[in-house]
N, C-alpha and C positions, 0 to 999 in steps of 0.2 A: 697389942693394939691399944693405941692411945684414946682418952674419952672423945675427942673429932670424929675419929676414924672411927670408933663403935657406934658412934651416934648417925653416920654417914651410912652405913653398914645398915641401920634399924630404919633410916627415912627410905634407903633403896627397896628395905624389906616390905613398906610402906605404899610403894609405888611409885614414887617418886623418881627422876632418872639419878647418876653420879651427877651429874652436873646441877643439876636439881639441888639435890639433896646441900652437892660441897659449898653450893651459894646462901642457900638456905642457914646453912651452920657455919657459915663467916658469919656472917648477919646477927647471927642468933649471939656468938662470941664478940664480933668488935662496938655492935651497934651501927646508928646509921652510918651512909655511907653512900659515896658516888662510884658509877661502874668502874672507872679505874682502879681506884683502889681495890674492889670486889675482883677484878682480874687479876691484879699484880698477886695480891694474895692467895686465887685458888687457882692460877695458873691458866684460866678459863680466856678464850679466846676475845678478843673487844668485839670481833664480827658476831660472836653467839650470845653474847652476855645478854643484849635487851630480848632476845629471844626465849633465853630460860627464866628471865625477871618476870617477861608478859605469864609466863606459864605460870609459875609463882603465884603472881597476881591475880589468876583466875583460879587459881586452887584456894586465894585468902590467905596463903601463907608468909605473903608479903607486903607493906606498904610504900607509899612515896609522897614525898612533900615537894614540891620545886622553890629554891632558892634561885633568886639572882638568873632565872631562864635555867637553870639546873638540877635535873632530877636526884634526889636523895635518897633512901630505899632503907627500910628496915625492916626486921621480921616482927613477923606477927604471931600472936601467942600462943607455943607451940599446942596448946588445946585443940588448935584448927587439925594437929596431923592427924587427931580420932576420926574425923569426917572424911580424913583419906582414905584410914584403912576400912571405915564401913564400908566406902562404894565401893575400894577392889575386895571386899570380904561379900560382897551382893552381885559383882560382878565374876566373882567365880563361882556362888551359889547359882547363878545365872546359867552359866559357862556347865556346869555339872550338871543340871537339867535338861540342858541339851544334848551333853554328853550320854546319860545316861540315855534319852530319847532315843538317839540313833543306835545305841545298845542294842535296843527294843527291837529297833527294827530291822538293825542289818543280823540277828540271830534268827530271825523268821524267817529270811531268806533260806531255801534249798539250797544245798550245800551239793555239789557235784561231786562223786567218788573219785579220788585220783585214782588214775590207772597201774600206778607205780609210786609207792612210798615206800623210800628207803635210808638207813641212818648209816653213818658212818662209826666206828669204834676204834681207838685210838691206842697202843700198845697193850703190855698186856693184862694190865688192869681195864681197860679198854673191851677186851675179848671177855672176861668172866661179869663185865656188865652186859655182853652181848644176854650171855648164856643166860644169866639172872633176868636179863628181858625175856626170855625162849619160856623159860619159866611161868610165868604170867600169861603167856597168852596162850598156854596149852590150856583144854576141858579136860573135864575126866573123861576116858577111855579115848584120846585121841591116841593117833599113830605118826611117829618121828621114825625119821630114816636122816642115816647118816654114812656118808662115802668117801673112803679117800682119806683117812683117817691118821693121820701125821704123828709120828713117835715125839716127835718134839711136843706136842700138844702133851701129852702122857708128863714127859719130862717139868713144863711150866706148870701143868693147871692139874694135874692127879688126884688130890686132896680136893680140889675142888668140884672134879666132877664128879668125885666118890658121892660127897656131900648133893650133889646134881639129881644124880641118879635115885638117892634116897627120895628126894621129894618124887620124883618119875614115877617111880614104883607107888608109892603113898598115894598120888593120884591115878593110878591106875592107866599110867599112859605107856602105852608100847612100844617096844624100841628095835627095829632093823640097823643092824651096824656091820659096815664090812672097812677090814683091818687090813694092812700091809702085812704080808706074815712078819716080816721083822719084830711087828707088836703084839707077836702071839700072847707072851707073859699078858699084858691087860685085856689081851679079848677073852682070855679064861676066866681072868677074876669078874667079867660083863657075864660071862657062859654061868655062873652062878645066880645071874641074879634073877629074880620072876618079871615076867612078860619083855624079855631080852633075848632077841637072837642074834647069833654071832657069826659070819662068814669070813674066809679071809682070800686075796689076790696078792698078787708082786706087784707093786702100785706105787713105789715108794714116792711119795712129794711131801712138797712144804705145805699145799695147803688141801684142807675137806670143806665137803658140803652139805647141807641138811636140807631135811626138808622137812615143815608140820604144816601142816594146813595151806595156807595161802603166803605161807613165808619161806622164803629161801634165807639161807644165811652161808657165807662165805668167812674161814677162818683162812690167814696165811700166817705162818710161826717161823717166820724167818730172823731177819737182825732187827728189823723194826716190827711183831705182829700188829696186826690190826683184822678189823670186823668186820663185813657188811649183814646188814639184816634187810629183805629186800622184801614188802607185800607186793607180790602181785603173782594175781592167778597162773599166768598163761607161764612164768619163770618158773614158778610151784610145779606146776604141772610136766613142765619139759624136763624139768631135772627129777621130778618121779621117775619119769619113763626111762633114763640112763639109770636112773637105780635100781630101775625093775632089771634092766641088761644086765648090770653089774651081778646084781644077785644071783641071775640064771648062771651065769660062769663058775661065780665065787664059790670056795670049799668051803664047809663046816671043819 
């Protein structure tokens, strides 16, 4: 970037417009001068030119003398652009006190509970930020229930939910889980661990579902997995009640 163009750069930074500014810094470079020539050189249209000079003129950033019936225009010293940036430096102090004002006020507003808030979770890094959310919003001694429980999940995320279950236990949260027999190997190594019960059914699918509290969550471990984590009561609730059926069938 050449010193024009940096300096064209700092008047726009200024407040100034491009077209401002590129008149401004011809002026400031050739000296006086009549609008032609100020076009031909910043390429500035002859229909806008006395338009941006007028502006110029009321900012002080420019003069004019008339010769011969013909106006001649030079800048003025560039000490006037400090006066530019106070007023847009007082018009956005300005601007932020307002800003902040209605801060004030639209957070006092009552906020309505949404009925349904839910996020999406995007492969399968994607699913073990689900899980690392599930994480968080469990209390101590709450109760997860989990169904439909996909050997693929085992195979991507194992280590991970080894690591899962550790925090589980540590908070003291409960855990109902029913397995596809197919995954009996990890519903034994679950069968070990404390406040963990394990059932199992012939259920084989790609995806399971959980429940703690007020959240549902949907995992699918297909060719693309992804998440849903879904608050809402009445979702919570219906998918308890299939899991309370599941579990009346389900074998230990």
């Amino acid at each position: 970037m050449d010193g024009k163009e940096s300096n064209i750069q700092a008047l726009i930074a200024a407040g100034l417009t491009n077209s401002e500014a590129k008149a401004y810094i011809d002026l400031r470079f050739n000296g006086e001068s009549q609008t032609g020539k100020i076009c031909t050189r910043t390429n500035i249209r002859s229909s806008h030119i006395y338009t941006i000079l007028n502006s110029l003129l009321e900012k002080g950033l420019v003069t004019y003398k008339v010769i011969n019936n013909i106006k001649v225009f030079s800048a003025s010293s560039p000490e006037n652009l400090a006066h530019i940036f106070e007023e847009k430096e007082k018009k956005i102090k300005d601007e932020k006190g307002k800003l902040l004002a209605s801060i004030t006020q639209l957070k006092a507003i009552p906020q309505h509970d949404r009925l349904t808030d839910f996020k999406y979770f995007s492969d399968i890094r994607g699913v073990k930020s689900m899980f690392t959310e599930i994480m968080n919003l469990w209390n101590k001694n709450d109760s997860y229930y989990v169904a439909a429980v996909t050997l693929k999940s085992f195979q991507k995320l194992e280590p991970f939910f080894l690591e899962f279950h550790k925090k589980r236990i540590k908070d003291k949260v409960s855990l109902k889980i029913i397995f596809d027999r197919k995954g009996k190997q990890w519903g034994e190594i679950r069968k070990t661990m404390p406040k963990t019960e394990v059932k199992y059914l012939d259920l084989e699918t790609f995806t399971e579902y959980g429940v703690l509290n007020d959240y549902l969550f949907l995992a699918s471990y297909g060719e693309k997995p992804y998440g849903l984590l879904i608050k809402d009561k009445n979702f919570a609730e219906t998918y308890k009640t299939f899991f309370e059926m599941l579990w009346k069938i389900a074998k230990s």
